[in-house]
N, C-alpha and C positions, 0 to 999 in steps of 0.2 A: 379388743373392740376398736379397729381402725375408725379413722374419719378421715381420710385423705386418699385422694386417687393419684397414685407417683405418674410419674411421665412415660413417657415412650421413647421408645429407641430406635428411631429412622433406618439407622443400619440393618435391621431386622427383616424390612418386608421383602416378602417373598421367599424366606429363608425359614429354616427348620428352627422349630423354638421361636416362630413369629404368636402363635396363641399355646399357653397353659393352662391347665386346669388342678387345682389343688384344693385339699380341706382334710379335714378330719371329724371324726365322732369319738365321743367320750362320756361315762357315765362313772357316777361314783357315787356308791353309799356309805353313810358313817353311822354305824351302832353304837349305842351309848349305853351302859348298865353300870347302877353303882345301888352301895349300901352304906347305913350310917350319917348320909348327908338328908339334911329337913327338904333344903331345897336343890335339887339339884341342879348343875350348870350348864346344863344343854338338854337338847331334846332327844327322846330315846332314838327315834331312828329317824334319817333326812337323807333323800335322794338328788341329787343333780347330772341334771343331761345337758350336752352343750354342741355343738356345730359349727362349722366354718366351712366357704367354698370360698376358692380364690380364684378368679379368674385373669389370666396374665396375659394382654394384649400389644405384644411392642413393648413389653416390658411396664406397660400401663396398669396398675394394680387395681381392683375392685374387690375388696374383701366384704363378708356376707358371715353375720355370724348370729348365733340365735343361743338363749339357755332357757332354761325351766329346771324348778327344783316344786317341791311338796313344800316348800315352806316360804317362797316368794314368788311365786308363780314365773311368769315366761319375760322374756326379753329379746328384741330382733333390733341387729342393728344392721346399716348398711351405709354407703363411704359416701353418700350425695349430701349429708348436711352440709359437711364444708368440704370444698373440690378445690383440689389442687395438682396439674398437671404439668409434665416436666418435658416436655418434649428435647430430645439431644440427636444428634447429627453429627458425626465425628467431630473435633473442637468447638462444637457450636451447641450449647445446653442454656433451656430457658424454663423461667418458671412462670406460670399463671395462676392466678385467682389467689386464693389464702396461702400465703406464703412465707419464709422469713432468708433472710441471707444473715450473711456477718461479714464486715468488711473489714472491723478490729476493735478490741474490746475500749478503745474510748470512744468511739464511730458510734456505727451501727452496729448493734451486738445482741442477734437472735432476736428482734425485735418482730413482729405479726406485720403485715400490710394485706390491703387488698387491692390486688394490682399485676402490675410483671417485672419479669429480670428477666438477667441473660449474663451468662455467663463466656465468655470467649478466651480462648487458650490455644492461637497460633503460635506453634514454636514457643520462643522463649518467653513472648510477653502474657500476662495473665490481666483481661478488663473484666469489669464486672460494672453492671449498672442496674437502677432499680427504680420503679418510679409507683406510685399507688398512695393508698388510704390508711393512713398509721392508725388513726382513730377515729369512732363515728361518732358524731354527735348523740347524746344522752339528754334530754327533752327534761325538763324542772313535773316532776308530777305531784298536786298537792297535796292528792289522798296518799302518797307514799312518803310524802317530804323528803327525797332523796336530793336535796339543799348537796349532801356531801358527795354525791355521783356524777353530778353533774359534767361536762364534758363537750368541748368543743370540737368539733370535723375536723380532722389534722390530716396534712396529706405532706409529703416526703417526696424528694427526689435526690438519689446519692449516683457516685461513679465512683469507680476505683481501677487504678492503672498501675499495673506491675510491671516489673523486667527481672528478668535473672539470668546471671550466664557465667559460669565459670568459679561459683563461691560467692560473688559479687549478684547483689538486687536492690532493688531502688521501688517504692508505693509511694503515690500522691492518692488521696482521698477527700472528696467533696462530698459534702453532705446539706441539704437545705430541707429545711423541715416549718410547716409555719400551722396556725388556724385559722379557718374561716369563722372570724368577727360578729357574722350574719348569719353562721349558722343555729344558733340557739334560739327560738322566738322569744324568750320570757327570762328574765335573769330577775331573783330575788335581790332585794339593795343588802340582806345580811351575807349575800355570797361571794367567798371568796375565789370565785375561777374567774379569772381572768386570760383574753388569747394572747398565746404565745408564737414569738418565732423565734428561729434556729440558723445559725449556718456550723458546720463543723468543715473544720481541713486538718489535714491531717497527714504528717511528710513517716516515711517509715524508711531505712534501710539497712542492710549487712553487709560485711568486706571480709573476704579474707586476705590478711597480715601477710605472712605467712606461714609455713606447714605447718600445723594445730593451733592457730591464731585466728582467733574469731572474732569480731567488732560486729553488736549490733543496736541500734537507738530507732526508736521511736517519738514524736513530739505532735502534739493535738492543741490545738487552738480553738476552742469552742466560745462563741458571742452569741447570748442569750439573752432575747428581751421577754420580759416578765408581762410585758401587759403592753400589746400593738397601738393600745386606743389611747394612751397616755400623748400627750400635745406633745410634739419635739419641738422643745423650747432651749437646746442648747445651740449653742455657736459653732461657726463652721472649725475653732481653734479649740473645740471640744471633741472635735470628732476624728475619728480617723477613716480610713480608706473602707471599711468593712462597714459600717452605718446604713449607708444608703441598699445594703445587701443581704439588712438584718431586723430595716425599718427601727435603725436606732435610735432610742430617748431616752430620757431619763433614766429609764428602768431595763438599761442594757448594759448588761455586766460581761466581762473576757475572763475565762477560766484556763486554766493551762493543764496539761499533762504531758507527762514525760517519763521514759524511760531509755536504759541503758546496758545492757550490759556484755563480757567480757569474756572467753571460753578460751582456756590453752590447754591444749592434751599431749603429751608425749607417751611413748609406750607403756609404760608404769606408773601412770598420773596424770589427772583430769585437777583443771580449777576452773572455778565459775564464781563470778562476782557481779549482782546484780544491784541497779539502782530503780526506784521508783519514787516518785512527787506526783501529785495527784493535787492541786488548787482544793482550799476549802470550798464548798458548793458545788465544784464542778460536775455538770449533768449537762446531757444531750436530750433532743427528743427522738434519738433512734435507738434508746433501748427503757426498759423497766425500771432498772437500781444500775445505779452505779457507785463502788465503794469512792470516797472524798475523803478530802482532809487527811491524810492522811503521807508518809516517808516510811521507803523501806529501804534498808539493807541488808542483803542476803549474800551469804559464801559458802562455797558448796565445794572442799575438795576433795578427792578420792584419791584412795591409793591402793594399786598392786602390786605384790610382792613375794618373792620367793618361787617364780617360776607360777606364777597365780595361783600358788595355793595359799596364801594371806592375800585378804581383801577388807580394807577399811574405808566408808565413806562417812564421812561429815559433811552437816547441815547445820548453820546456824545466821541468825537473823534479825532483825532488831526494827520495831515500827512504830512511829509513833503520831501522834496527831495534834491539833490545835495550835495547827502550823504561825496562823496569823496573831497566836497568844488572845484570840477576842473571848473562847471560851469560858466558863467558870471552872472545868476542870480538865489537866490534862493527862494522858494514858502513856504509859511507854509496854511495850512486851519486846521480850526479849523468849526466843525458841532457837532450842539446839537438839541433836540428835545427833549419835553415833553407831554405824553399826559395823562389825568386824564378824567377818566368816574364814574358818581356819582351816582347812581339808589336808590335813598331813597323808593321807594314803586314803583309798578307796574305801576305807574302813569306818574310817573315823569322822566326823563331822564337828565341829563347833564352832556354836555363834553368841554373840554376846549384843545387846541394843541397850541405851542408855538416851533418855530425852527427859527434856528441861522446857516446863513452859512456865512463866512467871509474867506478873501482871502489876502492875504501879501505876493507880490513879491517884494524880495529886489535883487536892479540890480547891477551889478560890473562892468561895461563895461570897455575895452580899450581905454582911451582917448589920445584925437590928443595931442602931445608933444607941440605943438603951441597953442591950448584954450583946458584951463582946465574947464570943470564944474561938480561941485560934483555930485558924482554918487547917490547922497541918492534927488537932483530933479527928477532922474528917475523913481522911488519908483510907487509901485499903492497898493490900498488897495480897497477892494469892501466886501461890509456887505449887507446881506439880511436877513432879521429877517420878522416873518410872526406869525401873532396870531388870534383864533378863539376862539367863543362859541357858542355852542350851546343849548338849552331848547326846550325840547319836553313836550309835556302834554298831553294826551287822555283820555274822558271822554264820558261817555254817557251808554246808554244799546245795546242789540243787535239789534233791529229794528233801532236806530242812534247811530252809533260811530261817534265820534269828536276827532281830533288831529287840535293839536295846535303846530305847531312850529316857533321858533323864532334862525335866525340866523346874526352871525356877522363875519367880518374877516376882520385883517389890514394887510398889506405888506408894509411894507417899504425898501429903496434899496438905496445906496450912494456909488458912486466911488470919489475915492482921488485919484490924482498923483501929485507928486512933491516931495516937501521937509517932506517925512513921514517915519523919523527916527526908529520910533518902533509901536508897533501895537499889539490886544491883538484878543480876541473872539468879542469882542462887540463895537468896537472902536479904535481909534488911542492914544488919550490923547494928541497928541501934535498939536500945529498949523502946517497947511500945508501952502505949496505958492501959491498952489492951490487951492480953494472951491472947494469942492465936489457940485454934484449935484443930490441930494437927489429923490426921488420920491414915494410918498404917496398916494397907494390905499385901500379908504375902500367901503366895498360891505356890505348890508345888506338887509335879504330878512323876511320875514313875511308869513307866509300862513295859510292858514284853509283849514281843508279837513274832510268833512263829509260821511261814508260809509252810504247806506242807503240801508239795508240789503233785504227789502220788493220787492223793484224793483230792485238787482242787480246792484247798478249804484254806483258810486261816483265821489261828488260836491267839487273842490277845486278854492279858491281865492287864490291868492299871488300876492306882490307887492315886489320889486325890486328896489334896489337904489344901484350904484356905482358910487363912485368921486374919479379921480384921481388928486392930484394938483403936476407938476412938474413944477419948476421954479416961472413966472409970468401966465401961464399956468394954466388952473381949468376947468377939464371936469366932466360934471355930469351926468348922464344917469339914469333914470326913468320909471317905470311904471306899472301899471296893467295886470295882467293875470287871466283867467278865462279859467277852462278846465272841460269837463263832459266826463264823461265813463260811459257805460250800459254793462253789459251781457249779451248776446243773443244767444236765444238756447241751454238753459240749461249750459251755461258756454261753448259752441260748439264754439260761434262767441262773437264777440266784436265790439263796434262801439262808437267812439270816436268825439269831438269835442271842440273845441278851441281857444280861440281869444287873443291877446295881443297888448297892444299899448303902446309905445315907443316914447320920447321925449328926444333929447340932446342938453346940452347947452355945449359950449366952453366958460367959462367967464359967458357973460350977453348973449349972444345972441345964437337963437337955433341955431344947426347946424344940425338937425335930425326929421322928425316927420312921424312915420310910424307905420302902422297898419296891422296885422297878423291874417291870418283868417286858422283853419287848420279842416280837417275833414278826417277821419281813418274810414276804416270799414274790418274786417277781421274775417273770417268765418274757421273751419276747420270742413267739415261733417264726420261724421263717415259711414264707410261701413257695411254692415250687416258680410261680412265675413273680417278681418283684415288681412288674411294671403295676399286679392289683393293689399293692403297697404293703405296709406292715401293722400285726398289730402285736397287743402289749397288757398284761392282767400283773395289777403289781396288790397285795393285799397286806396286810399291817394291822398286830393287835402291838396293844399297850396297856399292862394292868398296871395301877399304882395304888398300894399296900401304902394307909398312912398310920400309925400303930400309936396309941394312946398314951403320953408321956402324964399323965395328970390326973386324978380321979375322976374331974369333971365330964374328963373328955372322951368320946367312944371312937372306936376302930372305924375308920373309914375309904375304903376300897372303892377303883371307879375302872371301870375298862372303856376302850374304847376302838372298835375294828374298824377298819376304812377297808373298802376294795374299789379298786382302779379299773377299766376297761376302756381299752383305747384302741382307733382306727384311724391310722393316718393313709392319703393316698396322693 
């Protein structure tokens, strides 16, 4: 369901592929029948029809789309609520009406206006500029009391200027954003919205060193006044050059942000080391959310080896916040990841993945003058650590391919709170006052899978095992699967079939036993002429067998068939 009209392509007129016409039709019903259930969870039977027509003018999009079912009645939608059109011209592409650019994620980043841009890209340099209506005014209503809606006229105007040429680029970014003061009629005295204005700048660039040597930094400077109507009652040895640019007083604060980072590759080895600071409060008004507060450190190195049949990369990283120490509590995480892929011959496969996410909030709170209690029982620490392998094998000729895979994967997880002093990536090291309460999932699955190239078809087994043990706690879950695929009609159609049974135990006793029967068939004919388009009938049952583990409890079976019809042009 579009809502936007894309732009047009100047280069177009007069040329072939200047207008398109495109849609489809599609209907689909789902039957439902079951036994044993009081109430059952859907409706027995529900139909849906749906449509689209696209009309392609210069590459100007108009989509048109319509549904109706028996159970919600009709729906028409079409792209005039909100218009937005892109008109481009070899180097020369613009945007109107409802719109968004990105100039860089401390900038202007995916932010809405309504207004224009334009994007320019002679040769090597890249401008961008943008001017319009960030936000509209939201009018105080007293029969809604929307006190917390409320919302000033903001209107924006940024540029961005690029260069690049040989490895080497260079970005300045200006951004000025403010509200009109006079756009609200009626402001409640309990309201906290107050107008804002903005300027953001913003210096970006990369070099290359040299050969696999990469340097790049970015740095943002955002001055933000909180409230325009405030007297400026500071001195001219209070201010700096950006004030008068910002309508700065009192209530105008500079935010910083910054980034860094470092790329060296040689044939058998990649490193990456990245920095980020981000100013507690740091925000613009040319985007939504911006993360704050917040230091990263990230190192990412790779390695190949052995003629590239060993390949290991690492990821690991460190962030934390409450840079300014004003919070009452402070966060550190630390994330790491490993992943190693082994291909000794064409035959064989294996990979191994290992990741560490750990968390350490230390608290400072205000204690009551009257009961003290140390602030380090408030503490929490939470570790997830998760590891896999995998082995593949394939064997056989063309008339029978055979694969063989065998897989594994642990997760484990433990929250501490209490008396937890210090804390590292992998651990606390000290006792807590607290137990943690640990939890332990391993999953391993097995399968076979035979192509059998004579009849089109392929025959797969697999079996299935996950235990979780948390606490006194011990769930295990089990079972066989068996699934067949054919070809049909020259590779035109397909048809499918499938069964699985499932047994769970909590401890000793089941708590689960059910049986899964599925069966797929899905056809696409071809037309003699392609230009009238294609179409497409795909159908699908699914019975589920849920089998009474308890006396209370009765057998309960539910089917459910879907069939597909579809027309594309």
């Amino acid at each position: 369901m579009a809502t936007n009209v894309h732009g047009q392509n100047l280069d177009k007129i007069g040329k072939e592929g200047m207008l398109k016409v495109s849609g489809g039709l599609s209907f689909n019903t789902v039957t439902y029948a079951q036994s044993g259930l009081i109430i059952p969870t859907r409706d027995p039977f529900a139909w849906y029809a749906s449509g689209n027509l696209n009309l392609s003018i210069l590459d100007v999009s108009l989509p048109f789309t319509y549904t109706y079912s028996n159970l919600a009645g009709g729906n028409f939608r079409q792209p005039f609520n909100r218009a937005a059109i892109h008109p481009s011209y070899k180097w020369i592409k613009t945007h109107i009406g409802l719109v968004n650019m990105n100039f860089s994620p401390y900038t202007l980043s995916g932010h809405l206006f309504l207004g224009g841009g334009i994007e320019l890209t002679p040769g090597k340099w890249k401008i961008q500029a943008m001017g319009g209506r960030l936000q509209k005014a939201v009018q105080y209503d007293a029969l809604l009391n929307n006190i917390d809606q409320m919302t000033y006229q903001r209107f924006g105007y940024g540029l961005k200027v690029g260069y690049e040429n040989k490895g080497y680029s260079g970005e300045v970014i200006l951004l000025k954003a403010n509200d009109q003061s006079n756009s609200l009629n009626f402001i409640p005295l309990n309201s906290t919205v107050r107008p804002q204005d903005n300027l953001v700048m913003s210096i970006k660039g990369k070099a290359k060193i040299i050969s696999g040597l990469n340097i790049e930094a970015e740095y943002a400077l955002s001055g933000l006044t909180q409230n325009v109507n405030e007297i400026n009652d500071l001195n001219s040895g209070s201010q700096n050059f950006i004030h008068p640019l910002i309508n700065g007083n009192a209530t105008t604060d500079f935010f910083n942000a910054y980034n860094a980072s470092i790329k060296y590759s040689l044939k058998f080895m990649k490193l990456g080391f990245k920095y980020e600071h981000v100013d507690p409060g740091y925000l613009t008004l040319g985007g939504y959310y911006f993360n704050n507060d917040i230091e990263n450190f990230t190192f990412t190195p790779a390695f190949t080896l052995f003629k590239k049949k060993l390949n290991i990369a690492l990821n690991t990283g460190f962030q934390r916040n409450n840079l300014d120490n004003t919070k009452e509590g402070t966060t550190n995480r630390w994330i790491g990841s490993a992943t190693t892929t082994y291909i000794p011959s064409s035959k064989f496969v294996l990979t191994g993945t290992y990741s560490n996410f750990s968390t350490f909030t230390q608290n400072r709170p205000v204690t009551d003058p009257f009961y003290y209690q140390p602030a380090d029982t408030l503490n929490f620490f939470q570790l997830t650590q998760s590891a896999s392998g995998m082995i593949s094998y394939n064997f056989g000729e063309k008339s029978i391919k055979s694969v063989i895979q065998l897989l594994y994967n642990y997760q484990e997880s433990t929250n501490l709170s209490g008396n937890v002093q210090n804390a590292g990536a992998f651990g606390t090291g000290v006792q807590t006052s607290e137990a943690g309460i640990p939890s332990k999932v391993h999953m391993t699955n097995a399968s076979y899978t035979a192509q059998l190239a004579s009849i089109e078809s392929n025959l797969t087994f697999a079996a299935n095992m996950n235990r979780t043990n948390m606490l006194d706690q011990k769930s295990t879950f089990f079972g066989p699967t068996l699934n067949f695929q054919k070809g049909l009609f020259n590779k035109k159609g397909n048809l499918g079939a499938g069964v699985t049974y499932n047994r769970q135990y909590t401890n000793a006793d089941l708590a689960s036993n059910i049986m899964n029967y599925r069966l797929s068939f899905q056809v696409n004919p071809e037309l003699k002429n392609q230009k009238f388009g294609k179409f497409g009938i795909t159908a699908n049952a699914n019975l589920m067998q849920r089998f009474a583990v308890i006396a209370t409890q009765t057998n309960v079976s539910e089917l459910n068939v879907t069939i597909n019809l579809n027309y594309n042009f």
